[in-house]
C-alpha positions, 0 to 999 in steps of 0.5 A: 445414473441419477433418479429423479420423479422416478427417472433415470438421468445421466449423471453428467445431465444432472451436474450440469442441472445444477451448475446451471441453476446455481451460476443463473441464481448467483448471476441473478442475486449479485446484479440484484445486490449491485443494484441495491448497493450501488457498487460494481458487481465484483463488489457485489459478490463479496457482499453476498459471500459475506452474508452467506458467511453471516448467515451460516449457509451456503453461498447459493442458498444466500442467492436463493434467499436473496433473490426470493426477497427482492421480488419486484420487476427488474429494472429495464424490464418492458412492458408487455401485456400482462396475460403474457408476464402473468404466463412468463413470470409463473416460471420466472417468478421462482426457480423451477421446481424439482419435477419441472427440472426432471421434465426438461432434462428427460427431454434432452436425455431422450430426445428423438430427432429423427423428424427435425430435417422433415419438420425443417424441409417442409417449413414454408417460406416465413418473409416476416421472420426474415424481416424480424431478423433483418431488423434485429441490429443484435442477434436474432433467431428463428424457432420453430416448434416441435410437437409430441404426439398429443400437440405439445410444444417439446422442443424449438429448432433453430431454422435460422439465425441473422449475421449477429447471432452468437450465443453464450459460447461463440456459436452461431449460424452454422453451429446452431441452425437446424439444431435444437434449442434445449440441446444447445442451451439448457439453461432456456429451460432452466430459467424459464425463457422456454416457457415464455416462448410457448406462452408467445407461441400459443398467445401471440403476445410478445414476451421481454425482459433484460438486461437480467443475470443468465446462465447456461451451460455445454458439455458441462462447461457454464457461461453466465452474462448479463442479457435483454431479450425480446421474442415475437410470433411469425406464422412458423414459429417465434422469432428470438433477438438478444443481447448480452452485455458483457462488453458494457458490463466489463467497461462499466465496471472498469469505469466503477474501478477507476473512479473509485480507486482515483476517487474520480467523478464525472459530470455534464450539464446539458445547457440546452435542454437544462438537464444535469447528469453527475455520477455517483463519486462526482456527487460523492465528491461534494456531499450531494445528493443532486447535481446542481442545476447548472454550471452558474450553481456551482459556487453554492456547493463549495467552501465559503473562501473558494467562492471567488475562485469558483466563480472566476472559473465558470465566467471564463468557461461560459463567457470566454468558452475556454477550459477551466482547471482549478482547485478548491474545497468543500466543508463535509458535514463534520465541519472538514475540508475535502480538497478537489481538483477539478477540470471542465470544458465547455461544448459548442456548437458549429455557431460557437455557442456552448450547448453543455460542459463536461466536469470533472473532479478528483479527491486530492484530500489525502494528497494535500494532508501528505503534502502539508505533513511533508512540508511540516516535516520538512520545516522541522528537519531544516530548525532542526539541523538549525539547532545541531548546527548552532550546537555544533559550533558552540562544542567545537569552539568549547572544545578548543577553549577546553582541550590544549594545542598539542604544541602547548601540552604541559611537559612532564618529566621522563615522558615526550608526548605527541597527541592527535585529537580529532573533533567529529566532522558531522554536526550530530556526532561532535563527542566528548574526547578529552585529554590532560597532562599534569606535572606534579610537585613530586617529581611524577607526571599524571595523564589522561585520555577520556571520553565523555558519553553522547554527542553534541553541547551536552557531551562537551559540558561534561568532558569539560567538567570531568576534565577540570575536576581530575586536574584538580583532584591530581594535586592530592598526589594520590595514585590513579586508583583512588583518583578514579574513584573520587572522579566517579563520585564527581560525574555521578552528581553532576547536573544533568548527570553523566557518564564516560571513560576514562584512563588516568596514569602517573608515571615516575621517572626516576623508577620508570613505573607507571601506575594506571586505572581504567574506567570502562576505556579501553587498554593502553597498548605498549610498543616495546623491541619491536612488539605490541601488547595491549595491556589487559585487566579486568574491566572496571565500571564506566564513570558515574555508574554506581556511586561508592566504587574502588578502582584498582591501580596497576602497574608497570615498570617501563624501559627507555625507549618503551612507546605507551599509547592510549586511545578513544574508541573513535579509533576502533570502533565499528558498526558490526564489529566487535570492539576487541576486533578493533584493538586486536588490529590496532595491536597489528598496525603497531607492531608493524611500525614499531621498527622505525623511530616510534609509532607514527599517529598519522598512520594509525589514523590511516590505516585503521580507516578512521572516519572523521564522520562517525565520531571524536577520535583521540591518539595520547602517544608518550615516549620514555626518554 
């Protein structure tokens, strides 16, 4: 039990009390926000939960604030004689107070009704109640008074309801008639409406108000809506017709949905009575703040270059009564164009004479700047692939100018060599791979297999300089360890500078050694009996790294017979997996084909699943003879 003003109530009549009171102030302080704000209610209420968090209060103590500073009459409000609004608004004007509250919930708590089916058996026939209500196209109900002993006006029982009679929750003739007010809709009491039928009761004066926020609550169930109510005398009692807007409420903010999310707005002139509706996106739309007179104004609200356009549209929609679609701009105030794709139609008449015309317009604004960005983009896409193109072709034309036929490769002495080399197919991916041969005056034979970093012009310029300054660097007749290292020296000051792979070999026929360094490339890989083996070392830096680097050289005595292959990472390469994967597999393939008469390039090619695409691919086979 809970006490109030000394009375004890139910707990559940006082929850009820204040669910009610805060869901009718919160339903009162968000339509009066929305009003304010010119925004959907929805919107509204996360405005005012906002400010309850700015001002550090609770969210219906910021209703309560809000309410109390607003004030004035609510829009939509009818007039009636002032005594009357002086008798209503004394509850209305302010939340009940705490005792008011106690009164009305010790009426419902310990209400005795055992007189209500006397009070209602002996009610004489009431014809302009029954006509009130007929008239009442929404809900309409007849109340009359229940009396305490000292005269005073308790309670009202329902005695009848129209067709249209539904309340907050559904109910109607059936559920309401015979019952009474206060048990069926506390929240009457709680916003005052109980008090202004008493004062319509004693003055005679009718009472009207709406559309306003209103709340009750059943069995500690709340339901809210907005409502226009209106309440006459008839010799029995008051008669009482409402409406809730709920419907209207949920399409209006539907439609506050769609033009704001589609920045859609709609328009009307009536051409008759010379009278102009636009919404408030429509207005938005072109940066006023009226509408424009009629259609013929149009014109002066668009951009200067779009006039013509505009004006060409309202000709064919008045003079030809056709509709109209068009695009055009409107200069903002910071000197922008918005873009609007507007669409009217004219209404006539059963003589065909247009008496109005429907507009309505969209911001495309953000749809053109994606359009134009699109388009930008694509436009550099296409000099783009112009450019790769172009670059592609001057690489693969230097490549060939650069790298040998393989039928043409200098013969060295002891050694058959058969070369694959394979240019990438995609523009972008054109690399550096470059191979060379060189018989010495010493009886020996240099090779190499190389690969310059990056794609495209860039790539090729340096292979071919590094290609061309280890040729000439071979005639000094040094081993390929210090080759190597004067060839790092060589890349590094290159212009733009570079860097790449590369392995340089010199083998001798008469001994059968071959000696060979690596820079950064991988292993070469020897086919002997049957058996494959990578040749291992410690990995050395790339070319062009660091300056002042000594490369070792390694050596290896070759049989007649033997196969030494070296290779690209075009060969073993894969996004995702591990480059010594790919040489573990490439080992696998070689041993397999080692029984016939060698290692055939075409299937390694194969079978290693080479795609053309991704990058260059070099295959440098040698043969001991």
């Amino acid at each position: 039990m809970t006490e109030v003003d000394g009375a004890a109530l139910p707990t559940e009549l006082a929850d009820l009390r204040d669910a009610a009171r805060d869901r009718a102030l919160l339903a009162e302080a968000r339509a009066a926000l929305a009003a304010r704000l010119g925004c959907p209610s929805g919107e509204a209420l996360q405005h005012l939960i906002w400010l309850a968090r700015d001002l550090d209060v609770e969210l219906p103590e910021a209703a309560a604030a809000l309410v109390g500073e607003v004030g004035a009459p609510e829009d939509g409000e009818a007039a009636v004689p002032a005594r009357s609004r002086r008798a209503a608004r004394a509850t209305l004007a302010a939340p009940p107070s705490d005792s008011a509250r106690a009164e009305v919930l010790r009426r419902v708590s310990a209400v005795d009704t055992p007189d209500d089916a006397e009070i209602l058996d002996t009610l004489p026939d009431d014809p302009q109640a029954r006509a009130v209500m007929d008239a009442s196209l929404d809900g309409a109900a007849h109340l009359v008074p229940v009396r305490s002993p000292d005269g005073r006006v308790v309670d009202f029982l329902y005695a009848a309801l129209n067709d249209s009679a539904r309340d907050l929750f559904g109910r109607g003739a059936p559920d309401l008639a015979g019952r009474r007010l206060l048990h069926t809709d506390p929240g009457s009491a709680l916003s005052g409406l109980f008090d202004a039928y008493v004062a319509v009761l004693e003055t005679g004066e009718p009472y009207a108000r709406g559309p306003f926020a209103y709340s009750t609550a059943q069995d500690g169930v709340p339901r809210s809506s907005r409502m226009t109510l209106r309440c006459v005398r008839v010799p029995t009692g008051v008669v009482v017709a409402w409406h809730y807007h709920r419907e209207e409420d949920r399409i209006r903010y539907r439609h506050d949905s769609v033009e704001r999310l589609a920045q859609i707005g709609f328009g009307e002139w009536d051409l008759v009575t010379g009278e102009a509706f636009w919404s408030p996106r429509m207005l938005a739309n072109y940066e006023l703040a009226e509408p424009p007179g009629s259609p013929s104004d149009l014109p002066k609200t668009v951009a200067e270059e779009d006039v013509p356009l505009v004006e060409d549209a309202v000709s064919t929609l008045l003079s030809r009564r056709e509709s109209v679609e068009f695009e055009h701009r409107v200069t903002t105030p910071g000197g922008r164009h918005r873009h609007l794709w507007v669409f009217a139609e004219p209404v006539v008449d059963g003589a065909g004479l247009p008496v109005a015309v429907n507009i309505v317009s969209q911001d495309i604004t953000r749809r053109r700047g994606m359009e134009r960005a699109l388009a930008e983009t694509r436009r550099a896409m296409l000099r783009q692939q112009l450019r790769t193109a172009q670059e592609h072709r001057v690489a693969a034309t230097l490549r060939r100018a650069i790298l040998p036929d393989p039928g043409d490769l200098e013969r060295l002495p002891g050694l058959r060599v058969t070369v694959r080399s394979l240019a990438a197919e995609s523009a972008a991916r054109i690399g550096g791979d470059w191979f060379a041969t060189r018989a010495l005056a010493d009886g020996r034979g240099l090779f190499a297999v190389g690969d310059a970093a990056g794609h495209g012009l860039p790539a090729a310029a340096a292979m071919a300089r590094t290609r061309g300054g280890l040729l000439g660097l071979a005639y000094t007749g040094r081993p390929p360890g210090r080759l190597v290292a004067w060839l790092n020296e060589l890349v590094g000051d290159l212009e733009p500078a570079a860097t790449g792979t590369a392995v340089v070999a010199r083998f001798d026929p008469v001994s059968q050694i071959m000696e060979w360094t690596s820079a950064g490339h991988p292993p070469p890989i020897l086919v002997r009996d049957g058996r494959a083996v990578s040749l291992e070392h410690d990995p050395e830096p790339i070319l062009g790294a660091l300056p002042g680097l000594e490369y070792t050289t390694h050596t290896v005595r070759l049989r007649s017979g033997d196969h030494v292959l070296l290779y690209t990472d075009g060969l073993v390469e894969r996004r995702g997996v591990d480059l010594d994967e790919g040489i573990a597999r490439l080992v696998g393939i070689l041993g397999r084909l080692a029984a016939g008469s060698g290692p055939d390039l075409d299937r390694i090619l194969a079978e290693m699943g080479h795609d053309r695409a991704a990058d260059d691919t070099t295959l440098f086979c040698l043969r001991v003879e």
